[in-house]
C-alpha positions in Angstrom: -14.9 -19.8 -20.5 -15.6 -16.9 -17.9 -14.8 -19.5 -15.0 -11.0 -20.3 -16.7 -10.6 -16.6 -17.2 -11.4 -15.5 -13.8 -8.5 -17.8 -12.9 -6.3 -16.7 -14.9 -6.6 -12.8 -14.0 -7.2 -13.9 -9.9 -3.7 -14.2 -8.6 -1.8 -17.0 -9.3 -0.1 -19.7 -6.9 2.2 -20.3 -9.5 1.4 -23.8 -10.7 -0.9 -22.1 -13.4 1.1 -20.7 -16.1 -1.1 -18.5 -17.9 -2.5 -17.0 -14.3 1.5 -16.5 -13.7 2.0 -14.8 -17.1 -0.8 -12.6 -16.3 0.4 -11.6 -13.1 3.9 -10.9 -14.4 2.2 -8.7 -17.4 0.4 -6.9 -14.7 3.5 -6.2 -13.1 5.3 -4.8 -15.3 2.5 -2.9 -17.0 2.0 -1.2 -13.4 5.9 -1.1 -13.0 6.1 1.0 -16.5 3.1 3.1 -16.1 5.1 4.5 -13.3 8.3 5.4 -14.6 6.9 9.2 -16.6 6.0 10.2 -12.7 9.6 10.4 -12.0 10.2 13.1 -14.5 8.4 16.5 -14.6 9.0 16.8 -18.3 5.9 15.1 -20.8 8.2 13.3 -23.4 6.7 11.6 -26.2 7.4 8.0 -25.1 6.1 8.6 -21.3 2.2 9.8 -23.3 2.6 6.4 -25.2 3.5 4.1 -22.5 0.8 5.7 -20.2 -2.2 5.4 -22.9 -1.0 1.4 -23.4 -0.8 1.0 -19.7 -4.2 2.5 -19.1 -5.7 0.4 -21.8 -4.6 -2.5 -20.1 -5.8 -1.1 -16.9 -9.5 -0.8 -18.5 -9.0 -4.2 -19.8 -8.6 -5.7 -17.1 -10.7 -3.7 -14.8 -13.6 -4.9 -17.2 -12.5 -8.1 -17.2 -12.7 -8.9 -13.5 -15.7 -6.6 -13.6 -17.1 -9.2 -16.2 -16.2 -12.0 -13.5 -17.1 -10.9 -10.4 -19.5 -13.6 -9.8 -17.0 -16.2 -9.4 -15.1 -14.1 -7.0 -18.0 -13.2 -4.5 -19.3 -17.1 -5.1 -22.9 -15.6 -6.0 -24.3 -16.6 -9.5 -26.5 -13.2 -9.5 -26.3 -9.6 -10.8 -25.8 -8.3 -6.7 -22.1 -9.8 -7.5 -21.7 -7.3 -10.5 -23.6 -4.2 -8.7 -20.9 -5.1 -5.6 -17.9 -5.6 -7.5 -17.4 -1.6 -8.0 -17.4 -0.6 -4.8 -14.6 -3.3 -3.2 -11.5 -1.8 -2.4 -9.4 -3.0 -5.1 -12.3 -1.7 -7.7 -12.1 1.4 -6.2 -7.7 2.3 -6.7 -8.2 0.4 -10.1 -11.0 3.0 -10.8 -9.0 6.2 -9.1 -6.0 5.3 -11.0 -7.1 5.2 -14.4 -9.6 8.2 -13.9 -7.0 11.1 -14.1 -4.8 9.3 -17.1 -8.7 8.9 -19.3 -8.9 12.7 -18.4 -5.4 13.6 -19.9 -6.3 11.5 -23.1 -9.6 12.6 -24.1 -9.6 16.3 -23.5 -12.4 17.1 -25.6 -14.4 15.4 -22.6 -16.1 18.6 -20.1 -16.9 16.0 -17.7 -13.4 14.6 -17.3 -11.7 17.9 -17.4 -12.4 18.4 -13.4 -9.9 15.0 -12.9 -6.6 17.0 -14.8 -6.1 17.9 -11.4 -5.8 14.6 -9.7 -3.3 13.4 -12.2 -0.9 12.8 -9.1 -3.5 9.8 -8.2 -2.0 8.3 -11.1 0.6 7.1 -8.2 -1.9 4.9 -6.8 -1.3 2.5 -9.6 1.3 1.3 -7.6 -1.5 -0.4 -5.1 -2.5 -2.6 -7.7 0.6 -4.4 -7.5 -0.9 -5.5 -3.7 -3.4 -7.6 -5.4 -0.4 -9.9 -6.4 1.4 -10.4 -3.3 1.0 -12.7 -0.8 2.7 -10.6 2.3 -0.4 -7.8 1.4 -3.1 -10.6 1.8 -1.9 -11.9 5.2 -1.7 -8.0 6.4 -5.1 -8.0 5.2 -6.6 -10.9 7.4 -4.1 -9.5 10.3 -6.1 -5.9 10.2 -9.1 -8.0 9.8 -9.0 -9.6 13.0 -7.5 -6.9 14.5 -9.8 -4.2 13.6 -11.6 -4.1 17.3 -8.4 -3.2 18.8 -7.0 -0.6 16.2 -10.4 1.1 16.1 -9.9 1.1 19.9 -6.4 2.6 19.7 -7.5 4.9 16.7 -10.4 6.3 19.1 -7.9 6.7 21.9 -5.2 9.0 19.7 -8.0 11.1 18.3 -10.2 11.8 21.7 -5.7 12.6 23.2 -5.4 14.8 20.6 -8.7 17.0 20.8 -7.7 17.1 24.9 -4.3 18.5 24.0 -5.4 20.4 21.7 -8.0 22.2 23.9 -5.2 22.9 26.4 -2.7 23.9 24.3 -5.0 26.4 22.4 -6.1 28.2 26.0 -2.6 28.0 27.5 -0.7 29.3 24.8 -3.7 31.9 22.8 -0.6 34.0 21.2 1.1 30.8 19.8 -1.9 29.3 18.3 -4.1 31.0 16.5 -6.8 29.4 15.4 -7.8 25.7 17.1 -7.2 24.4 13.6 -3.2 25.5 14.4 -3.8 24.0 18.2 -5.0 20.1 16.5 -2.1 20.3 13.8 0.7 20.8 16.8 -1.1 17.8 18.6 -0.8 15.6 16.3 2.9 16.1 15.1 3.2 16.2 18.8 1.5 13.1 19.0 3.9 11.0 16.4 7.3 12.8 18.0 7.7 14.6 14.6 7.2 18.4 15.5 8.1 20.1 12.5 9.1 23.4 14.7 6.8 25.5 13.0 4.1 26.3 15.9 5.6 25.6 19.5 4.7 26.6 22.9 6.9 29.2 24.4 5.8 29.4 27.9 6.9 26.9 30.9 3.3 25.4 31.2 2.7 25.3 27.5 6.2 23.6 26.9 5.1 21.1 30.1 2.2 20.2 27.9 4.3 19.3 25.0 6.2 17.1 27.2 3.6 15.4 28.3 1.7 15.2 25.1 5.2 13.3 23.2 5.9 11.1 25.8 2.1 10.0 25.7 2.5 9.8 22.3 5.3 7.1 22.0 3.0 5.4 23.8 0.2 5.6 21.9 1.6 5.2 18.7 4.0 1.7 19.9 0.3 -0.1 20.7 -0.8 -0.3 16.9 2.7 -1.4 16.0 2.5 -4.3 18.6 -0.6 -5.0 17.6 0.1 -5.9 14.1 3.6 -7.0 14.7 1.4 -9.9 17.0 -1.3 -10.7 15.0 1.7 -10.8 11.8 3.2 -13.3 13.4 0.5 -15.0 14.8 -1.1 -15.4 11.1 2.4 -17.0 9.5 3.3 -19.5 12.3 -0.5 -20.2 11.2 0.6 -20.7 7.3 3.2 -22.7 8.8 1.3 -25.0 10.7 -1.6 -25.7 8.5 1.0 -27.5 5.9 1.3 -30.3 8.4 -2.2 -30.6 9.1 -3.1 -30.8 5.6 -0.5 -33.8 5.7 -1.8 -35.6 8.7 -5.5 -35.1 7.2 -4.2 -37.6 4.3 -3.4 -40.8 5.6 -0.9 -42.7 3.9 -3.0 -45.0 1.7 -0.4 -47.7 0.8 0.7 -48.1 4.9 -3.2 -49.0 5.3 -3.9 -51.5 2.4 -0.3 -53.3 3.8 -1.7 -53.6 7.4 -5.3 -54.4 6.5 -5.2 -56.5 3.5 -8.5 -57.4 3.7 -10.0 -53.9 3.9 -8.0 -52.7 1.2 -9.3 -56.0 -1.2 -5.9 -57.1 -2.4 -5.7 -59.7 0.3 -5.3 -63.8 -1.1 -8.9 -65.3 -1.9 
């Protein structure tokens, strides 16, 4: 019994029907718990649709809580301690936190979490868990990790170095070094807000510099999944075939070799 309902509330490939029914539930249960974040007032119906849609969130949080086993292939209580602290766990958990605050107000603990009702939003993530484009990003910034942690290290160490020269070239612009990292980084990305800017020659030379380096900087993670995207779906496409060729065609044997196949004459 917890086997077939662990397939039903995994993702479906669409030849199950109840695992598609569940998936399209989820969808629109997610779909609709968003809708009262688009308004600022608190109508009557948004409360309603909000307490049904977390119930279903606890549901079925519990529920794959209650399988986890069969999703990290160990028969053993690890499985359940692990199941918690996985990704997926965690926005299921932070999503449903602030609603469960907001319905039982009586609750001192929960109180603190009226605050983070905006993480309601993240609701929206849990839609990722049924979409296949989200899993192949997921093995692409798996394999690709060395190399973005590479490019992440070389942003942050560019921006500390602009920032340190920024800060002693212009002292009356930035303030604090706090005001110096902010302007390195929106320096970095080519936004620049215009709120802090250099205004001397060297210190506008430095800003230059430091968006022009950032174009750079900020095209390598962008070629590096765009690669590794494309890389992982010409491998989707290919591994169709190969399942094919791994079948041989059973009939085209038994005809050639009659007496392998045991239907040849006597």
């Amino acid at each position: 019994m917890r086997k077939r309902l662990f397939e039903i509330i995994e993702k479906s490939d669409g030849s199950d029907l109840p695992g598609r029914i569940y998936d399209l539930f989820m969808i629109a249960v997610i779909l609709g718990s968003l809708v009262p974040l688009a308004f600022k007032t608190d109508l009557r119906i948004f409360v309603v649709v909000d307490r049904i849609a977390v119930a279903v969130f606890i549901a079925d949080y519990l529920l794959r809580w209650f399988t986890a086993d069969f999703k990290f292939d160990k028969r053993s209580v690890w499985s359940f301690m692990r199941y918690p602290f996985s990704p997926m766990a965690i926005i299921d958990l932070v999503s449903i936190l602030p609603s469960l605050s907001l319905m039982g107000r009586g609750f001192k603990m929960l109180r603190v979490l009226r605050m983070l009702r905006a993480l309601r939003v993240l609701r929206v993530f849990k839609w990722l868990r049924y979409s296949r484009n989200f899993e192949i990003m997921s093995d692409v910034i798996r394999d690709s990790k060395n190399s973005l942690i590479a490019v992440g290290s070389l942003a942050a160490a560019y921006i500390m170095v602009s920032a340190l020269v920024i800060f002693n070239v212009e002292p009356d612009s930035f303030e604090t070094f706090f005001d110096a990292v902010y302007w390195a980084t929106v320096s970095l990305t080519t936004v620049g807000y215009g709120d802090i800017y250099p205004v001397s020659v060297l210190g506008r030379i430095v800003a230059m510099v430091s968006s022009m380096m950032g174009i750079a900087i900020v095209a390598l993670p962008a070629g590096i999944l765009t690669a590794g995207y494309m890389d992982e779906l010409h491998r989707d496409r290919d591994s169709a075939p190969e399942n094919a060729r791994k079948d041989p065609a059973g009939p085209e044997k038994d005809a050639a070799h009659p007496e392998m196949s045991g239907t040849g004459p006597d």
